[in-house]
C-alpha positions as semicolon CSV with decimal commas, in nm:
position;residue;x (nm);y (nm);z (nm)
1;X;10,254;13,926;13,403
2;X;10,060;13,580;13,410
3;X;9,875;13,488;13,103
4;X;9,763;13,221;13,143
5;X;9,952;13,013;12,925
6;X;10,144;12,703;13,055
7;X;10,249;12,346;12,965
8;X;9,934;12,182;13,016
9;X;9,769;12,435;12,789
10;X;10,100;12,471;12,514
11;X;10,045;12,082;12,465
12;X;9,657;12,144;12,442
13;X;9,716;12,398;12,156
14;X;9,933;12,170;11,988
15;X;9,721;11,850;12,053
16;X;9,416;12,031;11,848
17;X;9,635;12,101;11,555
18;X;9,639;11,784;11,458
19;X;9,589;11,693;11,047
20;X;9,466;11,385;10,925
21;X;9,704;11,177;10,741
22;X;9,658;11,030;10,366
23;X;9,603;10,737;10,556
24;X;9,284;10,821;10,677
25;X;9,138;10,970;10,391
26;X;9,247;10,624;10,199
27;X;9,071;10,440;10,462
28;X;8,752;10,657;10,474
29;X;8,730;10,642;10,067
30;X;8,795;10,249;10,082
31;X;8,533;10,168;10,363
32;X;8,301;10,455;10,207
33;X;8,342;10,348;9,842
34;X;8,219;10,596;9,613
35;X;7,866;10,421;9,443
36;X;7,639;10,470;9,166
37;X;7,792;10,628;8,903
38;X;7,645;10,727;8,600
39;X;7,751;10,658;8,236
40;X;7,864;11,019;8,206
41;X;8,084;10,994;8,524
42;X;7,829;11,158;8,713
43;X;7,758;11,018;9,130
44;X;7,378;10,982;9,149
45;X;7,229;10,966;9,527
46;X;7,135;10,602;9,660
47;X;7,032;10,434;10,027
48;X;7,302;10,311;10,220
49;X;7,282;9,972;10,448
50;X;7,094;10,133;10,697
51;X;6,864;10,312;10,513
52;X;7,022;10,657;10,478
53;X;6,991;10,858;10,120
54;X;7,417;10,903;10,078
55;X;7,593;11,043;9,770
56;X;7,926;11,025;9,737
57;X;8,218;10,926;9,972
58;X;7,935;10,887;10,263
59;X;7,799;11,219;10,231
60;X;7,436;11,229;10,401
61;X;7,430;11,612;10,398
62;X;7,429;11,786;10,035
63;X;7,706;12,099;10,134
64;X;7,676;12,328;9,835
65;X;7,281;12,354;9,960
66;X;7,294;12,333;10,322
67;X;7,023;12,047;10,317
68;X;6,998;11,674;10,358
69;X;7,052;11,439;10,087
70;X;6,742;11,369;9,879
71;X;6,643;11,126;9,606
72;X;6,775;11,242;9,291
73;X;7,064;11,424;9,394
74;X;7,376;11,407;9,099
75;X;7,709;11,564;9,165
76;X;8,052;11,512;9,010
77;X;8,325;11,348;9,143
78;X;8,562;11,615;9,227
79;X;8,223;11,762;9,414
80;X;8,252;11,438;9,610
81;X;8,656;11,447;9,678
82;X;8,569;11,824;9,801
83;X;8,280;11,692;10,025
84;X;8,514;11,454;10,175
85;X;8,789;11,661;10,227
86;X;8,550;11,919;10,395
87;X;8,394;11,656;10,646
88;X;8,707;11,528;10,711
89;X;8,801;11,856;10,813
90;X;8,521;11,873;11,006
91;X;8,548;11,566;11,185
92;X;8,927;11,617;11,292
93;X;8,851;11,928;11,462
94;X;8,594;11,720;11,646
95;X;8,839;11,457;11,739
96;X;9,095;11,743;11,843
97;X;8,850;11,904;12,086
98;X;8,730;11,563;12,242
99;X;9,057;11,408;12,304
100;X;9,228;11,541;12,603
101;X;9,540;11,313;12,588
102;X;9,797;11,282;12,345
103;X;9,757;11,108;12,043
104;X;9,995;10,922;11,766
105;X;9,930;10,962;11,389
106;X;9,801;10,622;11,369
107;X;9,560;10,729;11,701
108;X;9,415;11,035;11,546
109;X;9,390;10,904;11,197
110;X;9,147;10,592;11,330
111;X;8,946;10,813;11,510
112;X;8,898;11,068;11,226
113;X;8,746;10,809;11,041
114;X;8,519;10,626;11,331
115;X;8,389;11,014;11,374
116;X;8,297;11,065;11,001
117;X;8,112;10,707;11,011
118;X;7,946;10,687;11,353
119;X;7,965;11,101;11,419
120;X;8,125;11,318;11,697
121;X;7,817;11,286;11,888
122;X;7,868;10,890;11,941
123;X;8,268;10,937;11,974
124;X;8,178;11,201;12,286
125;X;7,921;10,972;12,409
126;X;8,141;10,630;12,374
127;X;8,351;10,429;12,599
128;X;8,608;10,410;12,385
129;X;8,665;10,821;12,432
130;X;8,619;10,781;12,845
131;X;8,923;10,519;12,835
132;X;9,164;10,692;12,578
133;X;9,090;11,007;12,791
134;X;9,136;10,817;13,129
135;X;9,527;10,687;12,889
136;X;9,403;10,344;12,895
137;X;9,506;10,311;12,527
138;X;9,477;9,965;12,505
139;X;9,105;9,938;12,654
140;X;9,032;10,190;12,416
141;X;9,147;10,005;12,075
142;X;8,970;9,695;12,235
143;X;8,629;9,904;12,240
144;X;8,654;9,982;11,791
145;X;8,496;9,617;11,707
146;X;8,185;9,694;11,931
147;X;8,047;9,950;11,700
148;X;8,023;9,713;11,397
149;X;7,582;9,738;11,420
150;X;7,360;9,929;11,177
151;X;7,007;9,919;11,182
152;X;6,986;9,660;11,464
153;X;7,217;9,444;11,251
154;X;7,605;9,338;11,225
155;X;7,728;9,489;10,918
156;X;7,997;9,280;10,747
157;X;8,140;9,608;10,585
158;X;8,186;9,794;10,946
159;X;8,322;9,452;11,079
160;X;8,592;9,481;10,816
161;X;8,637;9,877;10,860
162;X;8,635;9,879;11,277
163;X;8,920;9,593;11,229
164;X;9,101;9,832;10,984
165;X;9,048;10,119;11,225
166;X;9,179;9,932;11,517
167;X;9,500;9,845;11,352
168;X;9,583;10,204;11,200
169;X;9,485;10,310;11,628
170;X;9,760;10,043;11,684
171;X;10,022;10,092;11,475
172;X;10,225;10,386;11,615
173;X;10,265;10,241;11,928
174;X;10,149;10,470;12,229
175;X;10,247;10,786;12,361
176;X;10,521;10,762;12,601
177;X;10,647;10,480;12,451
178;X;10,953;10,625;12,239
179;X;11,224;10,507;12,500
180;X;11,571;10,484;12,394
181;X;11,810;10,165;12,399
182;X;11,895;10,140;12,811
183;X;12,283;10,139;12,765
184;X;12,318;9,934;13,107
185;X;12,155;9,595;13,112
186;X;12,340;9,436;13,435
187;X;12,112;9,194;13,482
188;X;12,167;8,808;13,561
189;X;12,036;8,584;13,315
190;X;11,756;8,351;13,386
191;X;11,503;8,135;13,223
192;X;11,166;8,096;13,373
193;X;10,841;7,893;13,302
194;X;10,673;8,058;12,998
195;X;10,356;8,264;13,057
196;X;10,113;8,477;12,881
197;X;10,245;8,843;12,912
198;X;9,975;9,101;13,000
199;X;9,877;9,349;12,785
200;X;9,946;9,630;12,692
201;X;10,302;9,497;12,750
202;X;10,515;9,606;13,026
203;X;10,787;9,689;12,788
204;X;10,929;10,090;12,802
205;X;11,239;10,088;12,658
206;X;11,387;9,965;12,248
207;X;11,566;9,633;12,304
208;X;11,820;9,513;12,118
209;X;12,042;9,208;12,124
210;X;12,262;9,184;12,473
211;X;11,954;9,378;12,645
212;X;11,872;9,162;12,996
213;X;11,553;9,229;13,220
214;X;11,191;9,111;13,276
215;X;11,092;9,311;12,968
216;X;11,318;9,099;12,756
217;X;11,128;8,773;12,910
218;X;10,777;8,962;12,851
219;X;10,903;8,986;12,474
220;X;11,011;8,641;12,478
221;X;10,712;8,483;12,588
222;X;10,448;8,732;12,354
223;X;10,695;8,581;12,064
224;X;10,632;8,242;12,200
225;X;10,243;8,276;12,221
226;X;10,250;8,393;11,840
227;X;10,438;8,069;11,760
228;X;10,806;8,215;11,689
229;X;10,941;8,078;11,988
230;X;10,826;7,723;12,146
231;X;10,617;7,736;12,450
232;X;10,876;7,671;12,684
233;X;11,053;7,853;12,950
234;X;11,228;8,190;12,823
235;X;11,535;8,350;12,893
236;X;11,528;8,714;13,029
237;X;11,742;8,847;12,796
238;X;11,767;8,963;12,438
239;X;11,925;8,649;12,274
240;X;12,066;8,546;11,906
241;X;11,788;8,341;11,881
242;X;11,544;8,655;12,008
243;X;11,676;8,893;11,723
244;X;11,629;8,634;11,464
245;X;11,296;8,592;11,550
246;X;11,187;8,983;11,580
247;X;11,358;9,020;11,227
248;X;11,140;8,758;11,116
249;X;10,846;8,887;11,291
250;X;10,901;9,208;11,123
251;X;10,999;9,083;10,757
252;X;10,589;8,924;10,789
253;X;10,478;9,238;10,905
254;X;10,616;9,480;10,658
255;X;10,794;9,663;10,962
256;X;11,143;9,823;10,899
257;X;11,443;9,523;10,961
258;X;11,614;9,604;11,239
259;X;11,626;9,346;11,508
260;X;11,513;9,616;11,732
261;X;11,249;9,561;11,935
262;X;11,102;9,913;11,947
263;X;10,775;10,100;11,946
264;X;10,657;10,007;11,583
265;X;10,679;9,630;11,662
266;X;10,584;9,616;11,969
267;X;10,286;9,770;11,851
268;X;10,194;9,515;11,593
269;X;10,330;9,231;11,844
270;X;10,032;9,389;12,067
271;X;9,808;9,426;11,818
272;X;9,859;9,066;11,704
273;X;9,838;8,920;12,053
274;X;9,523;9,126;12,106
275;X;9,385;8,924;11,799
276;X;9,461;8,641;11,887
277;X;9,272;8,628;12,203
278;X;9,017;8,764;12,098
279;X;9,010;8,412;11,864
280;X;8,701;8,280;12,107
281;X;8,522;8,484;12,266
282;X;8,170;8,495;12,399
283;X;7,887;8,458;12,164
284;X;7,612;8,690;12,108
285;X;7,382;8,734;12,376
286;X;7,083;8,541;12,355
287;X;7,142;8,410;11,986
288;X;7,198;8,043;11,842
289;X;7,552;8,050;11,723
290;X;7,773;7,803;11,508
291;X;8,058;7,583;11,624
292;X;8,306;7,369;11,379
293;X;8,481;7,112;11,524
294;X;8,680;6,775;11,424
295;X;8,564;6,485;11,395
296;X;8,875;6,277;11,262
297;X;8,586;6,013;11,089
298;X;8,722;6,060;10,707
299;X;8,472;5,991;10,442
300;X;8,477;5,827;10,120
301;X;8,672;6,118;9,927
302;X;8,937;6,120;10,189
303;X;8,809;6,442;10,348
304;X;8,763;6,419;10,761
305;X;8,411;6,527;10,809
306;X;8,364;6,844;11,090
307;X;8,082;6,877;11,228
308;X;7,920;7,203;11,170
309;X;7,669;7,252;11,515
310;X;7,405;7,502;11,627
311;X;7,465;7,600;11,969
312;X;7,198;7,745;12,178
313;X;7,244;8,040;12,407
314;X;7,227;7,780;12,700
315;X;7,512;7,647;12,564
316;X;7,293;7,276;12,391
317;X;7,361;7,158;12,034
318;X;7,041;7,217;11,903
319;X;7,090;7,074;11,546
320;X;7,426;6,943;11,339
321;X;7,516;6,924;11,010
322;X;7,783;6,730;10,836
323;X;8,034;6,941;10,659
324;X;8,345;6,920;10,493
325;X;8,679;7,226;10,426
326;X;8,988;7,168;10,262
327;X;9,023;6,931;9,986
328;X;9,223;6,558;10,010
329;X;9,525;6,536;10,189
330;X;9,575;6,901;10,218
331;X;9,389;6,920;10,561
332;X;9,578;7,082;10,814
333;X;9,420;7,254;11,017
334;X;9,598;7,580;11,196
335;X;9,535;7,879;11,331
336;X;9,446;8,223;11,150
337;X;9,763;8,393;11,216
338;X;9,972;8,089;11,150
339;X;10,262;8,227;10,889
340;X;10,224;7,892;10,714
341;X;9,843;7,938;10,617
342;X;9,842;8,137;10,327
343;X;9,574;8,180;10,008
344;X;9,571;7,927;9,795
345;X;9,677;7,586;10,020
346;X;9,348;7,437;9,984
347;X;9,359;7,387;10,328
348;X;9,076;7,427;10,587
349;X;8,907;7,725;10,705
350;X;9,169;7,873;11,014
351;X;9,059;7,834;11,380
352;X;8,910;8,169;11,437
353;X;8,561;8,390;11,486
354;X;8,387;8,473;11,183
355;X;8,037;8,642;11,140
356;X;7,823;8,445;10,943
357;X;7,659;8,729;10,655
358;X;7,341;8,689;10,473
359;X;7,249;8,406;10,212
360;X;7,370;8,533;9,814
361;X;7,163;8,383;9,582
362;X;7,318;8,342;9,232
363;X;6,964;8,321;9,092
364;X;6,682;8,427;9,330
365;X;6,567;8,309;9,635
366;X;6,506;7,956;9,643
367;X;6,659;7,876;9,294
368;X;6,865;7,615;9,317
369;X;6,972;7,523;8,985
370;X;7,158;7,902;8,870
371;X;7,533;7,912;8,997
372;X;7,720;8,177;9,081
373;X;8,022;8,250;8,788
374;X;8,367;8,098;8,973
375;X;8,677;8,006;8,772
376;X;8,632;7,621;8,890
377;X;8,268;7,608;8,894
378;X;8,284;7,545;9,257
379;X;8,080;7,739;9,403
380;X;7,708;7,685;9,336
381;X;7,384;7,840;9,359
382;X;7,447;7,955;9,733
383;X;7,681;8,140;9,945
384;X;7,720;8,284;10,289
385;X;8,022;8,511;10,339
386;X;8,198;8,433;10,691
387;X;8,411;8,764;10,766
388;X;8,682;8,747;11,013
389;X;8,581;8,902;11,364
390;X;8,952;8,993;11,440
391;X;9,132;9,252;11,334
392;X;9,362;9,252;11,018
393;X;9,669;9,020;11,053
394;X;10,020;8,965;10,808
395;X;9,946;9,085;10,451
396;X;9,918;8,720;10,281
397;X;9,614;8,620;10,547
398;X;9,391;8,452;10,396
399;X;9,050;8,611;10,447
400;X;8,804;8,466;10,153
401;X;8,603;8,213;10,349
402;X;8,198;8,138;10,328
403;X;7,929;7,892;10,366
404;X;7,868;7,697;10,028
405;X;7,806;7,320;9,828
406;X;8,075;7,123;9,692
407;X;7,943;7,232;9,312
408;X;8,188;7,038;9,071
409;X;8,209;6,750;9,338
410;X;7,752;6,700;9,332
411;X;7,713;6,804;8,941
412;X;8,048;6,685;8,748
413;X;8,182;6,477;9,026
414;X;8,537;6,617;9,051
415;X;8,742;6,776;9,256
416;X;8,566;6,695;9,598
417;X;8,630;6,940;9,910
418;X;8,711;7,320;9,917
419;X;8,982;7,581;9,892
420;X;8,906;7,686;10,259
421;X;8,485;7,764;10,255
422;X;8,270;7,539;10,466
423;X;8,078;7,290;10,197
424;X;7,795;7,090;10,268
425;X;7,835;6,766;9,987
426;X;7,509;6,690;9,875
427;X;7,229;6,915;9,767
428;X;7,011;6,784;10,040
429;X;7,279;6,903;10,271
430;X;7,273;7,192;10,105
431;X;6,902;7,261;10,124
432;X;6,900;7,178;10,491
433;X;7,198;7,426;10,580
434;X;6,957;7,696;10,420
435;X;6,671;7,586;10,665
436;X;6,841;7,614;10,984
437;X;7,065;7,933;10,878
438;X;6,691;8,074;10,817
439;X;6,538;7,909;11,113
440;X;6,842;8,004;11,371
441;X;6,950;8,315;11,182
442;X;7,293;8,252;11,349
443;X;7,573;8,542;11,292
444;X;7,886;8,430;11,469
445;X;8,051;8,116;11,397
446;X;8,340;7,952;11,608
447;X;8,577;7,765;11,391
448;X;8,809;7,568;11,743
449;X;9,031;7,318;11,613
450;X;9,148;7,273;11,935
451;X;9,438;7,438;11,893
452;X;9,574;7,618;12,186
């Protein structure tokens, strides 16, 4: 007697019993935060970014009274952990009935928490859903930095979560990809001209040391593009040299050290290449953006001025500004995900994409003389976050960079340059970055060294 029940419809069932992981909810309550609370411990309603009366971990709908969210709401904190865990309830069985293809932990846990932010009504609706659907994983991680708007705007704080999000979708690896070692690799060994592998990478199988084949040369050359190999021609096998390097690549990435090449990391190595290339991209439509470059002219502090200039959507410098990042003979200038850049070098702002946030002013608008509080008095009376574009890299990136006047330098005349943030040096310079920040109201800034 027919039933109905086969294998396309056993893995259905057991697709939509998928949980969320801790992970998720730690994400969720990090990217939500949980705001205004009240001296007695209390959480007191407020208006998010966009507008929206929230209470809580990001709850917009009040659950114990069916209603939305009004001015004056109060509830406790274990009403908000309940709240959350209830929506993210919610929101997984959403995720389980829109996906129709199967997911890793990482997968579902990054989608989860997209849903609660954006809804299931955008996931259903999105691009991102019609490629993971259609299995084109890696289109569909690419799609998690376009939903960083809110109320016509970039956000900074749903730059930072989609990056976050795109990494947890990332870090299982995808389905299908849990291959065992190939015990055969009778394959002649060759070295050939290095190119850029495609992603996601053509690689189906764990390698190990002694494994030969065009995957081994694929994992050769993705090593070589992140700067562990040199850009030279590759071998198509698993070398010595190969096994140090993945051991290394996994020691930075806090992956288990193995020397196996296997799904875990060569889902970060994807991942990482990923954010790499998306170092440059396009600019906004139809917006002034900003452009650092070198100008190896070094002034008298010893600092090489860059030259910080306003691009027009047609592609003309429309206005420049002299700038300096980095302090004395500490400027070299690398790339974001080089392992040697690290917090605290004093070296200049990595080549990368940042999006330039709105002006923080320590003392009001147009008050020039308050600073903001900073351990070295270094900061001054303005600053502009700049948020990396790309997703998260190695822990030890450094990711504290912004717009702002060499303080002690113009009032105490010490210490001239930067720990990384872009720094106009006089308070003219200062006043006229201001003017055409307000006048251009650029958001994306291009830091190209050149490199690469």
């Amino acid at each position: 007697m027919d039933l109905g029940f086969d294998e396309e419809s056993q893995e259905r069932e057991i697709l939509m019993n998928m949980q969320p992981s801790q992970d998720c909810l730690n994400l969720i309550k990090e990217s939500e935060g949980l705001h205004r609370k009240l001296p007695d411990g209390r959480i007191e309603a407020y208006v998010d970014p966009v507008g929206v009366l929230t209470i809580g971990y990001g709850s917009i709908h009040h659950i114990d009274q069916n209603r939305a969210v009004k001015e004056g709401d109060v509830i406790t904190e274990d009403d908000a952990s309940r709240w959350l865990n209830l929506e993210v309830k919610e929101k997984a069985a959403a995720v389980n009935n829109l996906c129709k293809v199967p997911l890793k932990q990482g997968m579902f846990d990054a989608l989860v928490s997209f849903t609660f932010n954006f809804g299931s009504g955008a996931l259903e609706k999105s691009t991102l859903l019609r490629k993971l659907n259609g299995t084109d994983y890696e289109g569909a991680a690419r799609e998690f930095d376009r939903w960083i708007h809110g109320g016509g705007k970039v956000l900074p704080g749903l730059v930072i979560r989609r990056n976050k999000e795109e990494a947890l979708f990332r870090r299982d690896g995808w389905p299908g990809d849990d291959v065992e070692i190939s015990k055969s690799d009778d394959v002649e060994p060759v070295d050939k001209p290095y190119q850029p592998p495609e992603l996601p990478l053509k690689i189906t199988r764990t390698l190990k040391e002694g494994s030969a084949g065009e995957d081994c040369y694929i994992l050769n050359c993705g090593l070589a593009e992140r700067g562990f190999l040199k850009l030279d021609t590759q071998p198509n096998s698993y070398t010595a040299v190969t096994k140090e390097v993945v051991t290394l690549f996994q020691g930075e990435n806090n992956l288990k050290v193995d020397g196996l090449f296997g799904p875990k990391t060569k889902a970060t190595l994807s991942a990482a290449l990923a954010k790499s290339r998306k170092r440059l991209p396009k600019p906004m439509e139809g917006r002034v953006y900003c452009r650092l470059t070198r100008t190896h002219k070094v002034n008298s502090q010893g600092l090489e001025w860059l030259s910080l200039d306003f691009i027009s959507p047609q592609g003309n410098t429309v206005d420049s500004l002299d700038v300096v990042s980095g302090a004395p003979n500490l400027q070299e200038f690398r790339l974001l995900e080089d392992i040697n850049s690290v917090p605290g070098s004093l070296e200049p702002i990595p080549q990368a994409r940042y999006f330039i946030a709105d002006i923080d002013w320590a003392g009001g608008k147009d008050n020039y003389k308050d600073a903001h509080f900073h351990e070295n008095n270094g900061i001054g009376p303005v600053f502009v976050p700049l948020v990396k574009s790309n997703p998260p890299g190695r822990d030890g990136e450094r990711d504290k960079f912004g717009f702002h006047v060499d303080w002690n330098y113009v009032t105490e005349g010490h210490s001239p340059g930067s720990a990384g943030c872009v720094c106009p040096t006089t308070m003219d310079d200062l006043k006229e970055l201001v003017r055409l920040l307000r006048l251009y109201d650029p958001r994306d800034l291009f830091v190209d060294w050149g490199l690469l």
